[in-house]
N, C-alpha and C positions, 0 to 999 in steps of 0.2 A: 207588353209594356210594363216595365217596374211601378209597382205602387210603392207611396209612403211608408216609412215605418211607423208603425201606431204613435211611438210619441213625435215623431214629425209631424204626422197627421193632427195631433193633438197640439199642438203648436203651434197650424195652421188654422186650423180652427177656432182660437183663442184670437187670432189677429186678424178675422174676418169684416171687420167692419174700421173705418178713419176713426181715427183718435177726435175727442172731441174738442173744438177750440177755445182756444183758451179764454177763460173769463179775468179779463188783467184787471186788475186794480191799479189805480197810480202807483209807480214805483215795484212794481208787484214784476218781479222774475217771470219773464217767457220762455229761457231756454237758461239751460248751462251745460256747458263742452269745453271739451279739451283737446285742445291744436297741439301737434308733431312738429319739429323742424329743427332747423340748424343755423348756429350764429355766423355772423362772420369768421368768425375764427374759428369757427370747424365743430363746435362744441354743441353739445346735442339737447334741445330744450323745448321744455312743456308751457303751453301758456292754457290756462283756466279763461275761459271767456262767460259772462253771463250777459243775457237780453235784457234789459230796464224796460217798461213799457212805456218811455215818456223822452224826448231830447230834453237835453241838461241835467236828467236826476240824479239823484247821489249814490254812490257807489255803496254796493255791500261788503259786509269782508265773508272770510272762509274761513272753516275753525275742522281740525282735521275729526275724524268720526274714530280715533285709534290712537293710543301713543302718548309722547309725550310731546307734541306737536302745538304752536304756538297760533293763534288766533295771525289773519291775514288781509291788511286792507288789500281794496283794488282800487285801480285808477279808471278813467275814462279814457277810450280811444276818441282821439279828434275826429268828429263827424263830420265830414263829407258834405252834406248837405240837409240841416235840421229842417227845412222847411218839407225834405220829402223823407227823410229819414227820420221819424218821431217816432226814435227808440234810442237809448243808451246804450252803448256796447263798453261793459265796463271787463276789466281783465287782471290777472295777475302771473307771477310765473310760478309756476304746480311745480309738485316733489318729482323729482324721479326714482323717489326708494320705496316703490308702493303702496307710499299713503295716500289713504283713499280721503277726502275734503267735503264738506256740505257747505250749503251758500247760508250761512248765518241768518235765522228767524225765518226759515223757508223749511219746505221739506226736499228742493231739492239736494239733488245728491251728483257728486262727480264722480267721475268712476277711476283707478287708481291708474297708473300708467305700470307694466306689468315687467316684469324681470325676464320673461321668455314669451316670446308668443308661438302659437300652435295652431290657432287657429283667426280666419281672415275672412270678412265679408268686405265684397268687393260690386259698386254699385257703379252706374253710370249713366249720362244725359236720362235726366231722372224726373225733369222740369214736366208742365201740361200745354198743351195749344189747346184752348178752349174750342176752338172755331173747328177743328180736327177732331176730338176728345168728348166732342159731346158736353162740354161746357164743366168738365174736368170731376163730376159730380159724382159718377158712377165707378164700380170700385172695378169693374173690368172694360173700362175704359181704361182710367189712370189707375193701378194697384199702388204706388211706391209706397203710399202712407201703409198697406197690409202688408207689402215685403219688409219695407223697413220695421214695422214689429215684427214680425216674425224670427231676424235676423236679429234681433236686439235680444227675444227669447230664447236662440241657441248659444247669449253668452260669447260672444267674438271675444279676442284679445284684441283687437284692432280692425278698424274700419278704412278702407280706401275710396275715394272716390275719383273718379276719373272727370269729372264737369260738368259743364252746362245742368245748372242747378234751376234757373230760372228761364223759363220758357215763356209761361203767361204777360211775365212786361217785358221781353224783349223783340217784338215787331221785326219783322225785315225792312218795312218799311212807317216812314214817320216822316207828321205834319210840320213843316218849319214856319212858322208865321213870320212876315216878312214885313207886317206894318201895312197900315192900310187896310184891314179889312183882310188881305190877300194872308193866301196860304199854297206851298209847294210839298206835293208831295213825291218824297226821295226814298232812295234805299240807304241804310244804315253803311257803314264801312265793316267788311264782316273777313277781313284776309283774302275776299279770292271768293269765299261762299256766298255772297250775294248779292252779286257781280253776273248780269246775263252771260257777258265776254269772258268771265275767271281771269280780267287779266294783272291778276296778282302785281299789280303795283302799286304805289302812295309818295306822293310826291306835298310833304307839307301837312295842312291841314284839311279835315275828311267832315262830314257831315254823320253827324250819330245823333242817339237821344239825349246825350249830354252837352247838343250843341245849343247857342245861344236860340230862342224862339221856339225850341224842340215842344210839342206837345204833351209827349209821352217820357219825361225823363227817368231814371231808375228809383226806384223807391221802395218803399218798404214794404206797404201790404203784398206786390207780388211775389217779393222775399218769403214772408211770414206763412203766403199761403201756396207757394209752390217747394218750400223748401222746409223752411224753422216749423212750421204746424202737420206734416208728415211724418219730418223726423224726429220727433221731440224723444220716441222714447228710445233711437237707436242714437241721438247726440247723446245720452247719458249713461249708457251703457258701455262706450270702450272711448278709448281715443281715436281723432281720425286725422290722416293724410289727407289734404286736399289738392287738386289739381286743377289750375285755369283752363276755361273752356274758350271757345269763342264766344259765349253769347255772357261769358264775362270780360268782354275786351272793354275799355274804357269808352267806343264808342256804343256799350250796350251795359249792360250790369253790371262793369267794372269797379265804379262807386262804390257798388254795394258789397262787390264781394272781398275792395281791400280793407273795408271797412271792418266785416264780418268774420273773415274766413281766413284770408292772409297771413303769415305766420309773422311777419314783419312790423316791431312794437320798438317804441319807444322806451322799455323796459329794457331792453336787448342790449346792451352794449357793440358798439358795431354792427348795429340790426338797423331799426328806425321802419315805423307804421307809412307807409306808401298809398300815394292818395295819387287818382288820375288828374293827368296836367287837362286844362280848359283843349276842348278840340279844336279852338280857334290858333292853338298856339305852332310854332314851327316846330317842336319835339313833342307831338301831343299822345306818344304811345308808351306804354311802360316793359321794358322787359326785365319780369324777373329770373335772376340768375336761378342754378340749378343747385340743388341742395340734398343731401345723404338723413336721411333717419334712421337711426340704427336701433334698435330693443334687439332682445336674446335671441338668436337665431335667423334673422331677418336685418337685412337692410333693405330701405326702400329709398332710393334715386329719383328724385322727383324734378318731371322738368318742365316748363310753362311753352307751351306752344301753341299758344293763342295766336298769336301775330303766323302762325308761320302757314303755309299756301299748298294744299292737299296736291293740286297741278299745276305749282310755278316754281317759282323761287321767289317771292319776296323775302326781303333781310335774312337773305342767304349767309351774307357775312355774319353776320349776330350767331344764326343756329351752326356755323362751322364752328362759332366758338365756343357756343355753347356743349355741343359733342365731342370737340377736344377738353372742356370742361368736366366731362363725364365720367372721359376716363381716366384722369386723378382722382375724383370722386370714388371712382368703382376702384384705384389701386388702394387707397388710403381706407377703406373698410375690413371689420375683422375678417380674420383672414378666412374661419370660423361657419360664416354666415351666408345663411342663402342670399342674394344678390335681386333684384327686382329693377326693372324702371318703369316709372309710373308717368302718364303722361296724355293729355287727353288723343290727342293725334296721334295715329296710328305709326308704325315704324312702317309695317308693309298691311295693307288693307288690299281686298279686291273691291271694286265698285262695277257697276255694267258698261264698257265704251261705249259711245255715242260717235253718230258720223262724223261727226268734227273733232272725237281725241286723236290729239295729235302722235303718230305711233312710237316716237319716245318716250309715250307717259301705258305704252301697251309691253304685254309680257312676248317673249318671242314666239309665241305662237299667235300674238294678236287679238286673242280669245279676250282676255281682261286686262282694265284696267289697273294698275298698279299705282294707291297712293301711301305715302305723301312722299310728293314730290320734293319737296326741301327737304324733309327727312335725309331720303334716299342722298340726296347730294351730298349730304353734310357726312355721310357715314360713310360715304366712297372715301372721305379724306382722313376721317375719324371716328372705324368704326368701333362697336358696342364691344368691351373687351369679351372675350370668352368666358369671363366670371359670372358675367349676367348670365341669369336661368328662365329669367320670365321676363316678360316686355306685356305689360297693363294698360289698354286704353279703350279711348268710348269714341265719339262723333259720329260713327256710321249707324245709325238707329236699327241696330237689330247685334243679334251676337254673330261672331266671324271668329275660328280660329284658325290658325297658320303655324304650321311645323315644319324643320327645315329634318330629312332621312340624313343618318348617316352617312358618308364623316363628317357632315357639315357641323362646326360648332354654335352655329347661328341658334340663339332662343326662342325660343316660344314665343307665339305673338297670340294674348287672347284680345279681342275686340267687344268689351262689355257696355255698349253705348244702347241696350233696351230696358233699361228699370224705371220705365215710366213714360216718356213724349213717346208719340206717336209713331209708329214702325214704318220703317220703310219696306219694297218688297225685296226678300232675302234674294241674292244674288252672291254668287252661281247657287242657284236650287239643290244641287245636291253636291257630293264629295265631289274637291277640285283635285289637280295636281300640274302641278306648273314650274318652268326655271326661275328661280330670281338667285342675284347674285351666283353664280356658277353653282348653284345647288339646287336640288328638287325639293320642293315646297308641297306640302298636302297639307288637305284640311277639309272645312265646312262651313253651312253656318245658317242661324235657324233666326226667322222671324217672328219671335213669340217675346214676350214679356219675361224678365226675370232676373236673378243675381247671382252672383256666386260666394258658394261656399267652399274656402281651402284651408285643407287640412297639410302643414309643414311636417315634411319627415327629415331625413339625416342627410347631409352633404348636397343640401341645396335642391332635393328631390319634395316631392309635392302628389298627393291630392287632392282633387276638385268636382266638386258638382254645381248645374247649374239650375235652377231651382226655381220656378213660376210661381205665381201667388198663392196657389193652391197645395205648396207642401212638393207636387209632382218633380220626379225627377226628368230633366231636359237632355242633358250630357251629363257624360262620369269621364271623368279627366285621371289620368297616370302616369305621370312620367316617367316611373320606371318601364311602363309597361304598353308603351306606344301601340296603337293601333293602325288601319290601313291607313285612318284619318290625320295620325300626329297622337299626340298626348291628352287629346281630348275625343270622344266618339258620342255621337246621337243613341241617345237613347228609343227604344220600338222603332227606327226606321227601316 
């Protein structure tokens, strides 16, 4: 089995132990990062975000660390909900020509947004389930807070994340008090996923924790401590892509994450900060549109498929147009640049059939299941152009990747949903190979803890490793250099 390189090794070892929590002072900075995204009108834009420790406090400014750069208020994003939310999320829009910015009378530090990127740490469902995790304490249990330094000390140009950030407050199920004493305990609205029946429909309005008498609403300390006090030192180290997860849909930590994470501000012209509608109401879900981030060398396609149904079709119509969406998106990019789409839900995942999958949702040989299901629909009509190189997502909690042999021009599908919640058991156990879409599909996929590291080369080619909390290498990934597995192989297996 390959060992570390001494300074990897060395790297992992400096990031051995959780970062320590923060001691805020009123008004006192908890985090600062920098959000990716794209306006309405096409145009490619950085927002600077910083943490306040307090609802309502006053905004800082930013004064550049280089240059002849001009000192920068920020404004407040509209909070969501101050009574669970008692933090300020203040923000402004960041340079795109490399200067790097500090948050005035602080020593944090923002990191520059980069002219080329080459290098990519790529995380996903990265949340803790206490009740699972051993109460989230121990570092091989949950690692993310050791992976995320670690990754933050090899220097990324760019951060991706694939979702589900918040595990610890978001319940499958929760208490509705009903008045009276009385209380009904329900499952949350979660697309299809937590659902006994999956029967991927919604008709109106859903019961979540953002419903009226909810117990458990979305709030902050889950935030802070399953997400913003992990990350602290890989938020300020690159910029990051982020991607909605399910357990950010508006009936679960949605609140929090458009408040947070979202690229969508009122700064934006043709943008505008997007807040979840009440669950009581008759449009009570949000879908955001799909949007292109381009830096040097790289484009990343980012698309929200929170709402969308791993074995159904719920708002089938929405993601049909969201993937004819895509690929304007993907023709309208340099011509130039490696191609990516990022997305928490898989394009093609294997998961294990169960007696009751139904054999349209099985490969032709019946062996596995094949999701996501609305995916797959929406691509039969509108598929992924041939520019795409890579396809990025998390929700199946372990890594999975999927390669499509020659001639097929289908991408890469890697499956990076292990950098933290609790694992499921890897399925299929060892190297698969199967039909999908008239081509042969191989691959693998390993249930261990970890993230990846990719390294960009020329004409949209790539390598990758995937990397445990321990420096160890997992997989070694090449797309020039494909193996039995696809573009990615197990490493000592």
């Amino acid at each position: 089995m390959d060992k570390p390189s001494p300074l990897l090794a060395a790297l992992f070892a400096s990031a051995c132990g959780l970062p320590q929590s923060v001691q805020a002072a009123a008004n006192h900075p908890l985090a600062a990062f920098v959000v990716l995204g794209q306006t309405g009108k096409g145009e490619q834009i950085a927002l600077a975000r910083v943490l306040i420790d307090k609802a309502g406090a006053d905004c800082p400014s930013l004064h550049p660390l280089q240059g002849k750069g001009y000192k920068q208020a920020m404004r407040p994003r509209r909070n969501p909900d101050p009574a669970h939310f008692q933090v300020t999320v203040c923000e402004a829009q960041y340079p795109l020509d490399g200067t790097r910015m500090a948050v005035s009378g602080t020593s944090l530090r923002l990191p520059a947004v980069p002219a080329q990127v080459a290098r990519v740490a790529v995380f996903g469902d990265s949340g803790c389930i206490p009740g699972y995790q051993n109460g989230c304490r121990k570092v091989e249990d949950w690692p993310f807070a050791v992976m995320a330094k670690a990754a933050a000390g090899a220097a990324p140009d760019l951060v991706l994340h694939m979702g589900d950030y918040n595990y610890r407050g978001t319940p499958g199920n929760i208490r509705i008090n009903q008045g009276g004493g009385k209380a009904e305990t329900v499952p949350v609205y979660d697309a299809g996923d937590n659902s006994p029946d999956v029967p991927c429909t919604l008709t109106g309005p859903y019961l979540g924790q953002n419903s009226v008498g909810s117990e458990t609403p979305d709030s902050w300390p889950a935030w802070k401590a399953d997400f913003f006090e992990p990350a602290a030192k890989l938020l300020s180290a690159a910029p990051w892509v982020f991607a909605r997860g399910n357990h950010e849909l508006c009936s679960r930590a949605g609140p929090g994450y458009f408040y947070f994470l979202d690229t969508g501000s009122d700064l934006v012209e043709g943008g505008g900060q997007l807040a979840c509608p009440p669950a009581e109401s008759a449009e009570p879900l949000i879908f955001r549109g799909p949007y292109r981030v381009d830096l040097g060398r790289l484009s990343v396609v980012v698309l929200d498929s929170a709402n969308a149904c791993d074995n159904g079709s719920l708002h089938q119509d929405h993601f049909n147009a969201q993937f004819k969406q895509i690929q304007s998106l993907v023709a309208e990019a340099p011509a130039t640049n490696a191609l990516w789409l990022q997305s928490h839900r898989p394009l093609w995942g294997l998961r294990n059939p169960e007696e009751n999958t139904p054999k349209t949702d099985l490969d032709t040989s019946g062996r596995y299941a094949v999701i996501d299901k609305t995916f797959q629909t929406a691509f039969a009509s509108y598929p992924v152009p041939n520019r795409v190189h890579l396809v990025l997502s998390g929700q199946m909690h372990r890594f999975q990747t999927l390669d499509f042999k020659a001639p097929s021009p289908l991408p890469t599908q890697l499956i990076v949903g292990n950098s933290g919640v609790a694992l499921t058991r890897n399925f299929p156990e060892g190297p698969f190979s199967l039909a999908i879409d008239d081509a042969t599909a191989v691959g693998f996929g390993l249930s261990e803890f970890g993230f990846m590291d990719i390294a960009l080369r020329g004409e949209g080619t790539w390598k990758g490793r995937l990397l445990d909390r321990q420096g160890k290498l997992l997989a070694r990934c090449d797309s020039r250099q494909p193996s039995k597995t696809g573009a990615c192989a197990p490493v000592g297996k």
